[in-house]
Structure formats: C-alpha cells, structure tokens
C-alpha positions as semicolon CSV with decimal commas, in nm:
position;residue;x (nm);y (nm);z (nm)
1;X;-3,238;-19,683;3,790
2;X;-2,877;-19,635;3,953
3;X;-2,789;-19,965;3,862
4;X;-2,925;-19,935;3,538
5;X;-2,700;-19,638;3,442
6;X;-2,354;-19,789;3,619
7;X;-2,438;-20,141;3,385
8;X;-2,474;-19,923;3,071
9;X;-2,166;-19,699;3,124
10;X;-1,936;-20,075;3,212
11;X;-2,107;-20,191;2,860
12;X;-1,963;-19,873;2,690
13;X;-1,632;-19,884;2,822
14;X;-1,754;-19,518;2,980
15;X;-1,539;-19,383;2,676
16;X;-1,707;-19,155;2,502
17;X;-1,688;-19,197;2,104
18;X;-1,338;-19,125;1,939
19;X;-1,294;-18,859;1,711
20;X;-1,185;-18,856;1,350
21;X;-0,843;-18,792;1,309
22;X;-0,776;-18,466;1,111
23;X;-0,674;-18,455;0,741
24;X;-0,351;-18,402;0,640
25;X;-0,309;-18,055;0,417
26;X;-0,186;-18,336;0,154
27;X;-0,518;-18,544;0,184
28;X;-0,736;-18,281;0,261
29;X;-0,629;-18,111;-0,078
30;X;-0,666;-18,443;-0,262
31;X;-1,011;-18,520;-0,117
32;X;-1,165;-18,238;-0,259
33;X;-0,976;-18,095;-0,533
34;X;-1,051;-18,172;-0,924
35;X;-0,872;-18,373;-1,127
36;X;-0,563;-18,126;-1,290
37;X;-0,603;-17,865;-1,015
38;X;-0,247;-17,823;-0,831
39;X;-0,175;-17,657;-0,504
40;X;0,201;-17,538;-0,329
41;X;0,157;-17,705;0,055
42;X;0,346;-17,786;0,379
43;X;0,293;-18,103;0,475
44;X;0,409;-18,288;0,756
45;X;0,539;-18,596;0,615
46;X;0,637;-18,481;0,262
47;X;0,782;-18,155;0,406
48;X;0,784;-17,764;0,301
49;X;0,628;-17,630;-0,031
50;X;0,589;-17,940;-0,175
51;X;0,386;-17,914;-0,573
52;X;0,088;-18,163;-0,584
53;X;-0,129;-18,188;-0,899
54;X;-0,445;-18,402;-0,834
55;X;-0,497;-18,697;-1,118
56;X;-0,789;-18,865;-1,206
57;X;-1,031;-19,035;-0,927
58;X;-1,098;-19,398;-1,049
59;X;-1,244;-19,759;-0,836
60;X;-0,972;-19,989;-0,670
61;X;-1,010;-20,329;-0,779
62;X;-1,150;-20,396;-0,364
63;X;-1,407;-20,154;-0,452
64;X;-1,258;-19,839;-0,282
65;X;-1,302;-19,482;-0,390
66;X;-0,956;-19,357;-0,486
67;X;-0,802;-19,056;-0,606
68;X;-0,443;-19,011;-0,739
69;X;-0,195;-18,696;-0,751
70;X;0,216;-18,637;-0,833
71;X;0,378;-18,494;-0,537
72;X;0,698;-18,302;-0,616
73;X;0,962;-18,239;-0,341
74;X;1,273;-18,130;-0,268
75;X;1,551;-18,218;-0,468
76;X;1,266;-18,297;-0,754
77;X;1,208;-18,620;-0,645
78;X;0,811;-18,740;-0,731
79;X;0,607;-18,935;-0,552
80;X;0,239;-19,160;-0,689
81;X;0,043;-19,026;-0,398
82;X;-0,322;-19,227;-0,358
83;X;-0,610;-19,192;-0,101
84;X;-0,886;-19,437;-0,092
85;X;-1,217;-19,453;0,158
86;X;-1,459;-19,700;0,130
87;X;-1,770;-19,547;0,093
88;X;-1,875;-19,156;0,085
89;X;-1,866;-19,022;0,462
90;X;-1,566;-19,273;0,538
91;X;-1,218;-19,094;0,583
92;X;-0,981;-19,093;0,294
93;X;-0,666;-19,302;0,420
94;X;-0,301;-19,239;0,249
95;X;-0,209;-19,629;0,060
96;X;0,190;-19,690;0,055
97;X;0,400;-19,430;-0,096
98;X;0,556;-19,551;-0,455
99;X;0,863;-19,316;-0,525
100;X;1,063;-19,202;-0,822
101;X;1,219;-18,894;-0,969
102;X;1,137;-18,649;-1,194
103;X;1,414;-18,648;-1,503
104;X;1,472;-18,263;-1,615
C-alpha cells in the first residue's frame, strides 16, 4: 500500500493544485458590474483613482465571454479596457490594452 501511495504522489508531481490568481480591483469591478455603472479605483497597473465606466458585455468572434469599459487616468488619457473568459466559472483575463485620449 506504501508503494502504492509513493507511485501516486511521483504521478502528481506531489504539488498540490495551484490556486487562482486574484482579480485585479480593475477586473474584479468589470466582472461583475452592469453595463453603465462606474466606479473611482486604485489599480496596480493603471495607477491611483483611476474612473472606469463598464460598457456593454457582448461574444468575441472565438466564442469568449467579454465585457468592455473606458478607463480614465491621469493626465485624461483613456484606455478600451476588455476582459474575456471562456466559459462561466473560468477567470476573466485582461486582452491587450488599446490607448487614446480623451479630447476636452
């Protein structure tokens, strides 16, 4: 039965599971908030009191959940923010940052 257990933990890698990797305030606001609802954060990439207003959620063309917001910063400069998943349960995951700026 000894041998049995030391076979099963080499299989495994004896790692246990990892675990999810937490949520950015930015994409944890965006993964649950309506569309039109906007939220002040601090966010560790996009900085300090940033202004985010969530957009409509809509289907990328691979079939991916997605939602989209405007993220304000400082010196006004706005940012196309999406998160995707691929199926309900999966973690939303940030897609490449598209940047312009906000004209006054």
């Amino acid at each position: 039965m000894l041998l049995v257990g030391f076979l099963l933990a080499a299989c495994s890698g004896g790692n246990p599971p990892a675990e999810p990797e937490a949520l950015s305030p930015l994409v944890a606001f965006m993964s649950s908030a309506p569309p039109a609802a906007s939220a002040q954060l601090d966010d560790p990439v996009f900085g300090a009191g940033i202004l985010v207003t969530q957009e409509e959620a809509f289907v990328s063309a691979s079939n991916e959940d997605c939602r989209r917001a405007t993220v304000i910063a400082r010196e006004r400069v706005a940012e196309m923010v999406v998160v995707c998943r691929t199926e309900k349960g999966q973690p939303w995951k940030m897609m490449p940052r598209i940047m312009g700026s906000v004209h006054p």
